[in-house]
C-alpha positions in Angstrom: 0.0 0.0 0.0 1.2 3.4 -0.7 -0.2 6.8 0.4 0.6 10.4 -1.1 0.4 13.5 1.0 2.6 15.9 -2.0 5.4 15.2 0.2 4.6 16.3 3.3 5.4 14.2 6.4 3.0 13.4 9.4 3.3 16.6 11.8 0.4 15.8 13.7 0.5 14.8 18.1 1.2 10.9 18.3 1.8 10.5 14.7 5.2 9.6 14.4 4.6 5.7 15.3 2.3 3.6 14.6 3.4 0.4 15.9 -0.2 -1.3 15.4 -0.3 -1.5 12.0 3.2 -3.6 11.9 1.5 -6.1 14.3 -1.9 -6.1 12.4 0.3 -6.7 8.9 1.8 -9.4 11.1 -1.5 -11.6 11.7 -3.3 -10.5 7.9 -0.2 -11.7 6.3 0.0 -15.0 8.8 -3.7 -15.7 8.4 -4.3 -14.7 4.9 -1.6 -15.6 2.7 -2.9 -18.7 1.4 -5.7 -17.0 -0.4 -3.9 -13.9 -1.9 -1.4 -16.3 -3.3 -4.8 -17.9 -4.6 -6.3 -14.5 -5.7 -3.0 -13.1 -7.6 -3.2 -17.0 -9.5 -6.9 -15.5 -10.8 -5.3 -11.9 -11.6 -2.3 -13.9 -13.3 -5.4 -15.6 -15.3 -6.7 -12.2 -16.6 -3.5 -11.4 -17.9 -2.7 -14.8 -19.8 -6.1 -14.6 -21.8 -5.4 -10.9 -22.7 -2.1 -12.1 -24.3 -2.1 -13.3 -27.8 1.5 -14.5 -27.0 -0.1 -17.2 -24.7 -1.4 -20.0 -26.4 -4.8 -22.1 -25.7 -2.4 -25.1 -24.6 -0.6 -22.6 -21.6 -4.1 -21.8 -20.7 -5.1 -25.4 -20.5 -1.7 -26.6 -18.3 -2.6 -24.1 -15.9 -5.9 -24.6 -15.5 -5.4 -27.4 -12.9 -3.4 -25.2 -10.6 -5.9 -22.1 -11.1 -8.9 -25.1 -9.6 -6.2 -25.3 -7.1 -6.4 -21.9 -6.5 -10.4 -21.9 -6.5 -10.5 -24.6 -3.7 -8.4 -22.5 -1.7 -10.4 -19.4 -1.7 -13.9 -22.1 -1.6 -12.3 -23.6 1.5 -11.9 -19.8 3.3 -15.2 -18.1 2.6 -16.9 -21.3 3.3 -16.0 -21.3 6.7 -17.9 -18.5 7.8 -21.1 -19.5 5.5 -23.1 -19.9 8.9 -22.1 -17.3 10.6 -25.6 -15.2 11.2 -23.3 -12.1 11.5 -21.9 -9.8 8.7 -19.3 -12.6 8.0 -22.0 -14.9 6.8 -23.0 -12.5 4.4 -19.8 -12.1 2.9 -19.3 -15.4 2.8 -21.9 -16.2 1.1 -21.1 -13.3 -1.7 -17.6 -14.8 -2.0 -19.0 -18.8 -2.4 -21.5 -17.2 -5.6 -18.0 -15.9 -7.0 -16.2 -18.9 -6.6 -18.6 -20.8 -8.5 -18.6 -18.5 -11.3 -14.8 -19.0 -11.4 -15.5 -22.5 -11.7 -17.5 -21.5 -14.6 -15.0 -19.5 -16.4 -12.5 -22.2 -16.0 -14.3 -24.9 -17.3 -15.1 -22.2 -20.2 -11.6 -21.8 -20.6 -10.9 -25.0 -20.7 -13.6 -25.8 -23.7 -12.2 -23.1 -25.3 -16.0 -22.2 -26.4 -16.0 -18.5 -24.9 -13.9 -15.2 -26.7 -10.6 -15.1 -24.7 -11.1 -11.1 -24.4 -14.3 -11.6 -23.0 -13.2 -14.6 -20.4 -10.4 -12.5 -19.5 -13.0 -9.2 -18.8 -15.1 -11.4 -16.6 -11.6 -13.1 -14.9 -10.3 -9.4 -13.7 -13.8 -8.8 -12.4 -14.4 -11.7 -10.3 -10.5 -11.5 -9.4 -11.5 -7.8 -7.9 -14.5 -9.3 -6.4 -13.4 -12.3 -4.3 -10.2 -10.0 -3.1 -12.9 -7.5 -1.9 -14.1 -10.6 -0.1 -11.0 -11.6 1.4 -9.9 -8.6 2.5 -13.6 -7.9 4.0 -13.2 -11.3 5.8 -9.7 -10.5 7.5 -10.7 -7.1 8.2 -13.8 -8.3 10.1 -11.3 -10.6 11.8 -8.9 -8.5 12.8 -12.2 -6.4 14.5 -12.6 -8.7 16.8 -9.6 -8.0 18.8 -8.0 -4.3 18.0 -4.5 -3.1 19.6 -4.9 0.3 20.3 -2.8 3.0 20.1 -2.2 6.8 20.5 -2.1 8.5 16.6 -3.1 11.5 15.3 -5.9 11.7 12.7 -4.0 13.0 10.0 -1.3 10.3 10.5 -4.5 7.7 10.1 -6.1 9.3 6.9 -2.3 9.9 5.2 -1.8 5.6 6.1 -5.2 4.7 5.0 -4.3 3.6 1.5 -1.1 1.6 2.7 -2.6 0.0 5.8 -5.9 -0.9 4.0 -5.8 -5.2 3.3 -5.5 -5.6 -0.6 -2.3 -4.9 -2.3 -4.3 -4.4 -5.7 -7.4 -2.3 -5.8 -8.2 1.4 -7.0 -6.1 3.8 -6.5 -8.8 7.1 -5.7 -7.0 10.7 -5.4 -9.2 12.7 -2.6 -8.8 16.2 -1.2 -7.8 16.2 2.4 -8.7 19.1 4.9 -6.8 17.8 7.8 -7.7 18.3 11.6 -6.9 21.9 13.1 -5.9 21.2 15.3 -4.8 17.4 15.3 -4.8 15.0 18.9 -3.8 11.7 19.1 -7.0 9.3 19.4 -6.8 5.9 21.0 -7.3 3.7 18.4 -6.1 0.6 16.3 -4.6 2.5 13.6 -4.5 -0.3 11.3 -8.4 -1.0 11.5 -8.9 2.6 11.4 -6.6 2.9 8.3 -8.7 0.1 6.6 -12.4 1.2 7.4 -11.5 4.7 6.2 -10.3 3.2 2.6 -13.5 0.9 2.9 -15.4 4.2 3.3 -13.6 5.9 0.3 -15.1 3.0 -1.8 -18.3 3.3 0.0 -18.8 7.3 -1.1 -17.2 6.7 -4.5 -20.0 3.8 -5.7 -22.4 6.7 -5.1 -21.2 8.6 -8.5 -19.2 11.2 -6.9 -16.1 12.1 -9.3 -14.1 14.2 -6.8 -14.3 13.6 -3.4 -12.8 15.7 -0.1 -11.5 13.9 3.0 -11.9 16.0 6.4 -10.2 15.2 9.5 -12.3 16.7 12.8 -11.0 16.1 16.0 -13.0 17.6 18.6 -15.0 15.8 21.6 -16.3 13.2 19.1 -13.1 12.6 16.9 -14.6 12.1 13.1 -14.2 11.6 9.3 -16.2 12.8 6.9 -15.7 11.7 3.0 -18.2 14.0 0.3 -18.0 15.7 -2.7 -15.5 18.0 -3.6 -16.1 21.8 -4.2 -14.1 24.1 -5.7 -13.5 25.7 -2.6 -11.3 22.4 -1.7 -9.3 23.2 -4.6 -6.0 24.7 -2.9 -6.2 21.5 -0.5 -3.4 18.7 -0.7 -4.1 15.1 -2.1 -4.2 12.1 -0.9 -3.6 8.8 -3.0 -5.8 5.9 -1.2 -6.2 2.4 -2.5 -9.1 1.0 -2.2 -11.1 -2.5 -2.5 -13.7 -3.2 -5.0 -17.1 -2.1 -3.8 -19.5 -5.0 -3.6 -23.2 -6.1 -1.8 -21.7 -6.4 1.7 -19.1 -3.6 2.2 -21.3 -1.4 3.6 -22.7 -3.9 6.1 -18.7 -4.7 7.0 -17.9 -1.2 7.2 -20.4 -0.3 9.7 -19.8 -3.1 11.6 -16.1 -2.7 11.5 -17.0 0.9 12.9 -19.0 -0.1 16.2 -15.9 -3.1 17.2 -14.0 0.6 16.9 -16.5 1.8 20.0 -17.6 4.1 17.0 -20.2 4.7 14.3 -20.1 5.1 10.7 -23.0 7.0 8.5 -23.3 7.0 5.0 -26.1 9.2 3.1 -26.8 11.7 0.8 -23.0 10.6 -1.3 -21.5 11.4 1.5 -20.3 9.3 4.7 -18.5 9.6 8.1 -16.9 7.5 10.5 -17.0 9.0 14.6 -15.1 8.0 17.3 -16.1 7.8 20.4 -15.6 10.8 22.7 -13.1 9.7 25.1 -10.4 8.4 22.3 -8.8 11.6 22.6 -8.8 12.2 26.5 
């Protein structure tokens, strides 16, 4: 993940560390690493169909390891499928998408479909199920956050390198940052993450340009919207951000209240509050 701030540094109270997110990387990259390797084996797949220097016969060799790859990610989402929480329901998104990868690769292996269009639907579902992956870790790693003292501004200019997927959208957003900025007790990874989620969120809307403003008064807050032109002179920030699918939003709120906070979305706009006493 990589954030851009026009090459200013993190001036803000408790900013200078953040030794959460090392920790969190720690236990997503422990956890999770099976099915990444399984989801860049699908992006891989996008690539080889695009190519008219791959032949059919390189498509057909791989195609056992790429069901391989498919049992790996069935085998993860499956295991929340009963889960009555918001788990379940992205579980249940991500089993629909594995099956459809099924589908393409048995398409693939007829050789009966376009390769262009096989390779469209591949990068789509291959955005897809990483949404769900990362979704699923995140909403793991929300049930026990390591808090930490960091200032807003430090958060918002980490979100796109501490959010899970190493892929995604990069989204370029105006930031007003907090005036002034206090250190919030928080888990700055999770924090980092749910604010990219909420990027995302706002974006699927239809806004073009969007503003991020850091607030942190007696309820410490985010707020993503539309862009005016009076946020013209403000810096950028480069985030990088998941696909948007079906459950996000569900995830994102529920992300928020394991946080001791609460996360609105409305009107093409959203927020994310802390409570009031993670700045005392």
């Amino acid at each position: 993940m990589s954030s851009d701030s026009n090459g200013r540094k993190p001036d803000s109270p408790g900013s200078g560390t953040a030794p959460s997110p090392s920790r969190a990387g720690v236990r997503v990259a422990s956890a999770w690493g099976p099915p990444r390797d399984a989801l860049a084996a699908v992006h891989n797949l996008e690539a080889l169909l695009r190519s008219t220097a791959v032949s059919q016969k390189t498509i057909l060799d791989l195609v056992p390891e790429l069901r391989s790859s498919a049992e790996v990610l069935r085998r993860v989402v499956d295991t929340a499928r009963d889960d009555k929480d918001v788990k379940g329901e992205v579980s249940a998104y991500g089993s629909v998408r594995v099956s459809e990868l099924d589908a393409l690769l048995d398409a693939a292996e007829a050789g009966r479909v376009d390769r262009h269009h096989l390779a469209s639907r591949a990068g789509v579902l291959a955005d897809e199920l990483e949404a769900v992956i990362d979704l699923l870790a995140l909403l793991d790693l929300a049930e026990s956050p390591v808090s930490t003292d960091v200032g807003l501004d430090f958060i918002a200019r980490e979100a796109g390198r501490t959010s899970g997927t190493a892929r995604g959208r990069e989204v370029v957003v105006r930031f007003d940052g907090a005036d002034p900025d206090r250190p919030v007790s928080v888990d700055p990874y999770m924090l980092g993450a749910l604010l990219a989620l909420l990027v995302a969120c706002v974006q699927s809307s239809g806004a073009e340009s969007l503003v991020l403003r850091a607030r942190a008064g007696d309820r410490p807050r985010f707020l993503v919207e539309p862009s005016t032109s009076a946020d013209a002179a403000l810096p950028s920030l480069s985030i990088r951000v998941m696909a948007h699918i079906a459950p996000s939003e569900r995830a994102a709120r529920r992300v928020a209240e394991q946080l001791g906070g609460a996360l609105e979305l409305a009107d093409g706009r959203g927020s994310i509050t802390l409570p009031s006493g993670s700045n005392d």
